[in-house]
C-alpha positions as CSV (number, residue, x, y, z in Angstrom):
1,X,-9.1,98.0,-46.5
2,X,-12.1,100.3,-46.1
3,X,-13.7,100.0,-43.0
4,X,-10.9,98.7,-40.6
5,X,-10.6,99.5,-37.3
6,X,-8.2,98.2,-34.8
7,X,-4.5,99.2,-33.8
8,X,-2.6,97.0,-35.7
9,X,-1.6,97.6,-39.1
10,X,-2.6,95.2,-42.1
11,X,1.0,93.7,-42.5
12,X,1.4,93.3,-38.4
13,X,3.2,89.9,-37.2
14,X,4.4,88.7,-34.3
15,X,8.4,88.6,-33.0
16,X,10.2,86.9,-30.3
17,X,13.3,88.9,-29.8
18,X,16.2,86.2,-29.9
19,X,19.1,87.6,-28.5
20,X,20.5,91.1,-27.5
21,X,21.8,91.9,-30.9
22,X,18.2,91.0,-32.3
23,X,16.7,93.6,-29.8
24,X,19.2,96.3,-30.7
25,X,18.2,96.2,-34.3
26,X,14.6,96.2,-33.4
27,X,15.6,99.5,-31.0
28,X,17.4,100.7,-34.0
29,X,14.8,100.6,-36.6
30,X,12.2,102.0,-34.4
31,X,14.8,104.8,-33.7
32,X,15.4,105.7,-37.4
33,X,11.5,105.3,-38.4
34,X,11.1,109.5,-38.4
35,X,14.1,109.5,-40.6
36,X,13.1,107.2,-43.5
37,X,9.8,108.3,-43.7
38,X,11.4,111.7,-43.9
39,X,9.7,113.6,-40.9
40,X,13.1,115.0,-40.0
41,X,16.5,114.9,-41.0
42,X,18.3,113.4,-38.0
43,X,16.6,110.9,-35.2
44,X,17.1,112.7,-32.0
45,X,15.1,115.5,-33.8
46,X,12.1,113.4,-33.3
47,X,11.0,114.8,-29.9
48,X,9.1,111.4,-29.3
49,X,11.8,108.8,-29.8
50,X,13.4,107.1,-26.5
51,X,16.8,107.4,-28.8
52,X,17.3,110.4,-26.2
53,X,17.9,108.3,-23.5
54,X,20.2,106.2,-25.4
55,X,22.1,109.4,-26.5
56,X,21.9,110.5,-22.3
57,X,23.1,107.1,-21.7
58,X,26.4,107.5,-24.5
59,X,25.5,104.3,-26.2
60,X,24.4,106.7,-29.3
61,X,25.2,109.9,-30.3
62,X,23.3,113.1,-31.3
63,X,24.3,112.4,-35.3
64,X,23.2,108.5,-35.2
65,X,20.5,107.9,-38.0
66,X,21.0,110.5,-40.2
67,X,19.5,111.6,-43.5
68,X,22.0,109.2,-46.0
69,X,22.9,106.3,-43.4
70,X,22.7,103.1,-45.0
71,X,20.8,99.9,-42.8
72,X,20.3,97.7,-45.2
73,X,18.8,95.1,-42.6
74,X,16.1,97.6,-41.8
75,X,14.9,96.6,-45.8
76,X,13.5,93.4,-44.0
77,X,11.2,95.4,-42.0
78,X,9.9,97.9,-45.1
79,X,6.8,99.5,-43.5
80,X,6.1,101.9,-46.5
């Protein structure tokens, strides 16, 4: 609305993370954010994304979230 100010977005709500698998899709949605909203073509090309250390780490790798992956569970979280 015209006139807001604060940090948080209209559509903000809070979430418990439940379990390790509910964190991992939380890390995974943040991860390919740059890539659905089309600022580059491949996550790690998003200088700012902590999806380096998860590459440095091998639980990813370098192609992870690329233009053309499918996450359908990510269609929960549409932040369009």
């Amino acid at each position: 609305m015209k006139g807001e100010r604060g940090i948080w977005h209209r559509r903000f709500w809070e979430h418990l993370i439940r379990d390790d698998q509910d964190y991992e899709h939380h890390v995974n949605y943040i991860h390919y954010n740059p890539v659905k909203h089309g600022y580059v073509k491949l996550a790690a090309d998003w200088q700012y994304s902590s999806i380096h250390r998860y590459i440095k780490l091998g639980i990813l790798n370098e192609q992870w979230g690329c233009v053309g992956m499918n996450f359908p569970q990510f269609a929960d979280y549409d932040d369009d």
